[in-house]
KOLDRENKE-457367 format. One line per 10 residues: number of its first residue (from 1); their letters; for each residue x, z, y of N, C-alpha, C, O. Coordinates in steps of 0.1 Angstrom, whole numbers. Example, Ala and Ser with C-alpha at 12.3 -4.5 7.8 and 13.67 -1.06 7.14 Angstrom:
<bases>
1 = AS = 132/78/-57/123/78/-45/132/78/-33/142/85/-33 | 128/71/-22/137/71/-11/129/79/0/134/80/11
</bases>
This chain:
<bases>
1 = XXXXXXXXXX = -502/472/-835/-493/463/-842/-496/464/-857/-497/475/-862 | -497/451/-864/-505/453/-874/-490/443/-884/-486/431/-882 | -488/451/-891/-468/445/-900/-479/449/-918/-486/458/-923 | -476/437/-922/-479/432/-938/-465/430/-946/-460/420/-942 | -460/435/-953/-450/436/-963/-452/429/-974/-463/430/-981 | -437/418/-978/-450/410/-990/-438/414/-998/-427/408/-996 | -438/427/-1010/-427/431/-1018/-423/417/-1027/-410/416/-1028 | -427/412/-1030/-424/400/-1040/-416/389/-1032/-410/382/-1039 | -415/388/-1023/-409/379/-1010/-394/380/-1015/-389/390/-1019 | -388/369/-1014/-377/367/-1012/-369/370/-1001/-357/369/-1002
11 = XXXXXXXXXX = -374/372/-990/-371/377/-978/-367/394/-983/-373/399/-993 | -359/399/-976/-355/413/-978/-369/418/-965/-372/410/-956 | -374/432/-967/-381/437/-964/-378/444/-950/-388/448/-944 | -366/444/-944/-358/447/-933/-363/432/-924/-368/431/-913 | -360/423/-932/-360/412/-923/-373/408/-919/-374/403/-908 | -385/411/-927/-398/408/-929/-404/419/-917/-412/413/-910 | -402/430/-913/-401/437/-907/-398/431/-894/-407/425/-888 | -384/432/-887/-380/425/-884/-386/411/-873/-388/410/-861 | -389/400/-885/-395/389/-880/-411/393/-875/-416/384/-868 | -418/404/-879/-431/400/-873/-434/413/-860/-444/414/-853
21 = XXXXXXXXXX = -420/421/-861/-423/427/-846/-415/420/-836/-413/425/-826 | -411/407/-840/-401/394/-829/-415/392/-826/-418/394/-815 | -426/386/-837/-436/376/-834/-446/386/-828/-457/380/-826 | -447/396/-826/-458/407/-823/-450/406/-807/-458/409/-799 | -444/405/-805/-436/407/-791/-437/393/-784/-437/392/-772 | -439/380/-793/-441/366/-786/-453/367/-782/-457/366/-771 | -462/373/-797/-476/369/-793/-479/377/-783/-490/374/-779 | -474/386/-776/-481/396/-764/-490/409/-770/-498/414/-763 | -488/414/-784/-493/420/-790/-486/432/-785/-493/442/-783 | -475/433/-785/-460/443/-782/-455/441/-768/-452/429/-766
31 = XXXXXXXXXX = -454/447/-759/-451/444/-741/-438/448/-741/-435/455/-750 | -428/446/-732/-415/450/-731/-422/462/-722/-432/463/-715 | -412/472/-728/-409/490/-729/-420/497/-732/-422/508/-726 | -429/491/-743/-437/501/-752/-425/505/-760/-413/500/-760 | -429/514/-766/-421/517/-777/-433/517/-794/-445/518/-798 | -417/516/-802/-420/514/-815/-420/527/-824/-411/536/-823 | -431/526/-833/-431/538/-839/-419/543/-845/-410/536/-848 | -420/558/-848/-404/564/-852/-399/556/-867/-408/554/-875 | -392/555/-869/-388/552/-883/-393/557/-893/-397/549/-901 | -393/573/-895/-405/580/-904/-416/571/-905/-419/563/-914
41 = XXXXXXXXXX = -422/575/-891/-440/570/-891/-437/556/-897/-442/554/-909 | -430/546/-891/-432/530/-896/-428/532/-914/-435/526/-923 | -417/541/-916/-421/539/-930/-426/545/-942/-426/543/-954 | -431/553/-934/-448/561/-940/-461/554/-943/-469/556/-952 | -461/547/-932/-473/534/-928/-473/525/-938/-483/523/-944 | -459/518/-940/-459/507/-944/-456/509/-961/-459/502/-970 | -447/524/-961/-450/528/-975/-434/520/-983/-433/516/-994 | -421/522/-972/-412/513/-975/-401/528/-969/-404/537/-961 | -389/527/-976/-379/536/-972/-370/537/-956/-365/528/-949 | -370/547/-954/-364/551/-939/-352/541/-935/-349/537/-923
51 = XXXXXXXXXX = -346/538/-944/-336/536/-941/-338/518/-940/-331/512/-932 | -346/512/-946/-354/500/-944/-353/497/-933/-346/489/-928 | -360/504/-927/-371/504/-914/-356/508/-904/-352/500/-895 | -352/515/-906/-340/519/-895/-327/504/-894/-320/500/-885 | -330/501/-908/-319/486/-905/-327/474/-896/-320/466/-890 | -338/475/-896/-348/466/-893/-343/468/-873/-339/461/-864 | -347/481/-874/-340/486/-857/-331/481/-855/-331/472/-847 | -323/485/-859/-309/486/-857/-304/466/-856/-296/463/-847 | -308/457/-864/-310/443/-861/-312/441/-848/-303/438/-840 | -328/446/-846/-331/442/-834/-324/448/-823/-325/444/-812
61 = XXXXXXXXXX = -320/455/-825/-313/462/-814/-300/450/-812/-301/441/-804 | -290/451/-818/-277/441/-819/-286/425/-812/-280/418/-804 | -298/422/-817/-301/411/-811/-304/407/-794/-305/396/-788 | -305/423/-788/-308/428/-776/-326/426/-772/-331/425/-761 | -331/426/-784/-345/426/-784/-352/441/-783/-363/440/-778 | -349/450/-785/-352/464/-786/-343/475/-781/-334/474/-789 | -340/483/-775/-331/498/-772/-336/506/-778/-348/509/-776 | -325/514/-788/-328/527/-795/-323/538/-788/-312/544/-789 | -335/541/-780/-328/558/-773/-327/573/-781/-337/581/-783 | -316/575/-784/-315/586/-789/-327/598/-783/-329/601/-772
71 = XXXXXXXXXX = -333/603/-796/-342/609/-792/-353/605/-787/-361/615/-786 | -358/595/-783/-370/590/-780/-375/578/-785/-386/571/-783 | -364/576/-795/-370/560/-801/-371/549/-798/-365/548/-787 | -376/537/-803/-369/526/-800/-380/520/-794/-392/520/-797 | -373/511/-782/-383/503/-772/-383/490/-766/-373/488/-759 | -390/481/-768/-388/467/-765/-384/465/-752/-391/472/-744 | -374/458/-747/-366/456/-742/-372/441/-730/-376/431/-736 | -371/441/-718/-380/431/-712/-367/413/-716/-355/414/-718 | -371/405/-717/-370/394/-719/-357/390/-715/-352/397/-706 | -350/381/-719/-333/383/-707/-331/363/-709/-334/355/-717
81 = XXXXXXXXXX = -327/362/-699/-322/347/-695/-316/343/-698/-304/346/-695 | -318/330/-711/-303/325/-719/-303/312/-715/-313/304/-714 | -288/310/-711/-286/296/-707/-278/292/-719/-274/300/-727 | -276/277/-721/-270/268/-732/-259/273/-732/-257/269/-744 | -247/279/-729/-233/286/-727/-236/295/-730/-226/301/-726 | -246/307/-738/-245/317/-741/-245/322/-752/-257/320/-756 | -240/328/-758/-237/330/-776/-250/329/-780/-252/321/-789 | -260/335/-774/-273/337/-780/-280/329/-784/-287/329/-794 | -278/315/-772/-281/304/-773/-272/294/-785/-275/284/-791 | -263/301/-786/-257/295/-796/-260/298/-809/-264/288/-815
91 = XXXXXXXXXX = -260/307/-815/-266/317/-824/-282/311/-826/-287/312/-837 | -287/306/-818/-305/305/-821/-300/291/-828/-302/289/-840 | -291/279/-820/-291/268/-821/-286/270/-839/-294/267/-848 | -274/275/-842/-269/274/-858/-280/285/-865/-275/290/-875 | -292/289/-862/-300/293/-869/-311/282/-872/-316/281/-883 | -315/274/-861/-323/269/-862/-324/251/-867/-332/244/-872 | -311/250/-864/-304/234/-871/-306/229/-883/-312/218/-886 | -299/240/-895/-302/239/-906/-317/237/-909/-317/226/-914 | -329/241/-908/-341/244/-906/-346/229/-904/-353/222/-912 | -342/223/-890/-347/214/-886/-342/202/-892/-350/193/-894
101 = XXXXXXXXXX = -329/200/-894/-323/193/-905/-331/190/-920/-334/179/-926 | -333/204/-924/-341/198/-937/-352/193/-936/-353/184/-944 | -363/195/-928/-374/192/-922/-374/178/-919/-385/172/-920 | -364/171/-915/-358/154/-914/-355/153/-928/-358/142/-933 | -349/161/-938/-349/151/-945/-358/152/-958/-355/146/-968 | -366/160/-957/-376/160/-962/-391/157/-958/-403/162/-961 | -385/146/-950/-394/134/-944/-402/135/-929/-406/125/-922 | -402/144/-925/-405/145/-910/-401/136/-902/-390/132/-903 | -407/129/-893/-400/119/-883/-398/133/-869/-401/145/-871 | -393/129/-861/-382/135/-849/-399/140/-844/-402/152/-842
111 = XXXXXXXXXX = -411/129/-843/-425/134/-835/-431/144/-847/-435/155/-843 | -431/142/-855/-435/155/-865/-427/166/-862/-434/176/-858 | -413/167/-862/-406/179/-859/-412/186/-845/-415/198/-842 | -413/175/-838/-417/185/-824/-430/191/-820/-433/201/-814 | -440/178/-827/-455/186/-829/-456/202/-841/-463/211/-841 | -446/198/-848/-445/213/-859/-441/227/-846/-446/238/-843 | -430/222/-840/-425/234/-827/-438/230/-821/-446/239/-826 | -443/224/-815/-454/230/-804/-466/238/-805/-471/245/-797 | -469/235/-824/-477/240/-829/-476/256/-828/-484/264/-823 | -459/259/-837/-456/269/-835/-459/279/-822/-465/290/-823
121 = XXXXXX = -453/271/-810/-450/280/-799/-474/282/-795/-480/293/-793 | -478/270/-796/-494/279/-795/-495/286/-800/-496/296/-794 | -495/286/-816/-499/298/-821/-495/310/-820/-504/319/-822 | -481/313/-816/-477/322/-805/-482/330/-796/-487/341/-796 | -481/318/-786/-482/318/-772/-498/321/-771/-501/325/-759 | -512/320/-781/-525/313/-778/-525/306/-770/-535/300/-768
</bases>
């Protein structure tokens, strides 16, 4: 798993964290129930404070993307089935609206928005 920190980022460094062991886990780089390095090691590595790295967990965890087992560390968690009734689904939807919203009005037509998602999901997915 290969995580780049960009300190100057406007993104808080928890979140940055965060977003590329989501995308390390899309891309197949990360398998459900490997586990993730301990919080020390990740923020030894990365050269960022413990407590960083532990909020970064602790996210994914609440997202139900990861389980932190006491004493053994934290482990990706296999994939789970969200239907349109389900908070989570809800939650992606008022994350992702805004986003796509400005993207319309900052000129995208509806076929641009969806070739930008498909794009996305290849580069993902390969």
């Amino acid at each position: 798993m290969f995580i780049q920190i960009e300190p100057q980022s406007d993104i808080p460094i928890y979140t940055q964290l965060s977003n590329q062991i989501i995308e390390g886990i899309a891309k197949g780089d990360i398998n459900p129930g490997d586990s993730l390095p301990s919080v020390r090691s990740l923020a030894a590595d990365l050269g960022v404070n413990m407590h960083t790295v532990n909020k970064s967990y602790h996210e994914l965890e609440k997202k139900g993307i990861i389980r932190i087992v006491p004493k053994s560390g934290a482990v990706i968690q296999f994939p789970m089935s969200i239907t349109e009734g389900d908070s989570l689904y809800g939650q992606l939807l008022a994350e992702l609206k805004p986003r796509i919203a400005e993207a319309l009005v900052m000129g995208l037509d509806q076929k641009q928005v969806h070739t930008l998602i498909e794009n996305i999901i290849k580069d993902l997915k390969g």
